[in-house]
N, C-alpha and C positions, 0 to 999 in steps of 0.2 A: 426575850426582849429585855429593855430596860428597864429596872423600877422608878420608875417616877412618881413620885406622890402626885396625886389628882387633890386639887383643892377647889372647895366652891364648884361652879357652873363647869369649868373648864375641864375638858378629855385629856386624856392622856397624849401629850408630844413625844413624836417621832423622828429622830435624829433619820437625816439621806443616807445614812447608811443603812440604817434600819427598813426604809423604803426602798432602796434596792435591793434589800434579800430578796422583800418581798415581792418585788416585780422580776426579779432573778428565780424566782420559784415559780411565778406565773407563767413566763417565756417557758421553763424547762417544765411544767408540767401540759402546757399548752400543747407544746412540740411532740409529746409522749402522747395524747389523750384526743388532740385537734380541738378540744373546749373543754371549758369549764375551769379552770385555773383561776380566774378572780373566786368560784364559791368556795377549793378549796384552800386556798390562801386565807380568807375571810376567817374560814373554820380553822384552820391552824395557829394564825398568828391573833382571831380576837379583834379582827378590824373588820368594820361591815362595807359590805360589796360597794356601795354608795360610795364610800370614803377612799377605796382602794380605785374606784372608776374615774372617782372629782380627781385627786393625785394623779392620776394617766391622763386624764384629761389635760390640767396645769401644766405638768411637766411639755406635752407638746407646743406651746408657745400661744400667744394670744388665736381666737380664733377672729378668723378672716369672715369679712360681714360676704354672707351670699347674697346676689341681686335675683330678683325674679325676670325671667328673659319674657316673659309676659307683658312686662310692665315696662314700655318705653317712657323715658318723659324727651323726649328731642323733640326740635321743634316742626319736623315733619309730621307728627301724631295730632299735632293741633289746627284750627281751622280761622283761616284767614279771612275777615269780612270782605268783599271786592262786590260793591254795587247792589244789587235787590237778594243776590244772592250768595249762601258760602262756598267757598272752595278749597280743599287739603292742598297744603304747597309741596305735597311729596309730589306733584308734576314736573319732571325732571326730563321728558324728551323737547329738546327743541323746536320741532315743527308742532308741537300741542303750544309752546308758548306764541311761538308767534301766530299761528292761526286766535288764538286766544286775543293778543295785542289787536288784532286785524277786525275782531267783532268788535273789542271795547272801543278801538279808534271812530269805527262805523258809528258805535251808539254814539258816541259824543259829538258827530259831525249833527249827527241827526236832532240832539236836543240843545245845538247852538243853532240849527235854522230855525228850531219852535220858538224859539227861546227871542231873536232875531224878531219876528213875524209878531209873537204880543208885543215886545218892546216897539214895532210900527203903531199898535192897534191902541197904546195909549198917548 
């Protein structure tokens, strides 16, 4: 490889050509061997396995954020206040809504007559 004086804190820099030998030797001892090609690349060229994985890594382009399919946040997962009690609004067959609408309408009939009856009573 190249001689490059190391000065201070900083490693020795690797010119992309010089990174593709070594990923060029990876590939072709890979293909020969089915593993192990990053330890002995590491061992040959003096770069540790770490450094030759983070460069493979990079080179593939940003990585893509994973979601967990566990975790929905939609707002079907969440629960809707509707009168004394809660209810998930993932109810999506229509004859559950309206039999639904048909008891709420009932309750309200029923607590505009109570409601009717004190207002006589004062």
């Amino acid at each position: 490889m190249a001689d490059k004086k190391v000065t201070g804190n900083q490693g020795k820099r690797y010119s992309t050509e010089e990174k593709a030998e070594m990923f060029e030797f990876i590939r072709v001892f890979d293909t020969a061997n089915k593993r192990g090609g990053m330890k002995a690349a590491s061992e040959k060229y003096g770069v540790s396995v770490v450094t030759l994985s983070n460069w493979k890594k990079g080179s593939q382009g940003p990585k893509k954020r994973k979601t967990n399919p566990k975790v929905k946040t939609t707002i079907t997962n969440k629960a809707i206040k509707t009168g004394p009690s809660f209810v998930k609004e993932s109810v999506v067959s229509p004859d559950a809504i309206l039999s639904r609408l048909q008891a709420i309408r009932v309750e309200i009939n029923g607590l505009e007559k109570e409601f009717n009856e004190l207002k006589k009573k004062l």
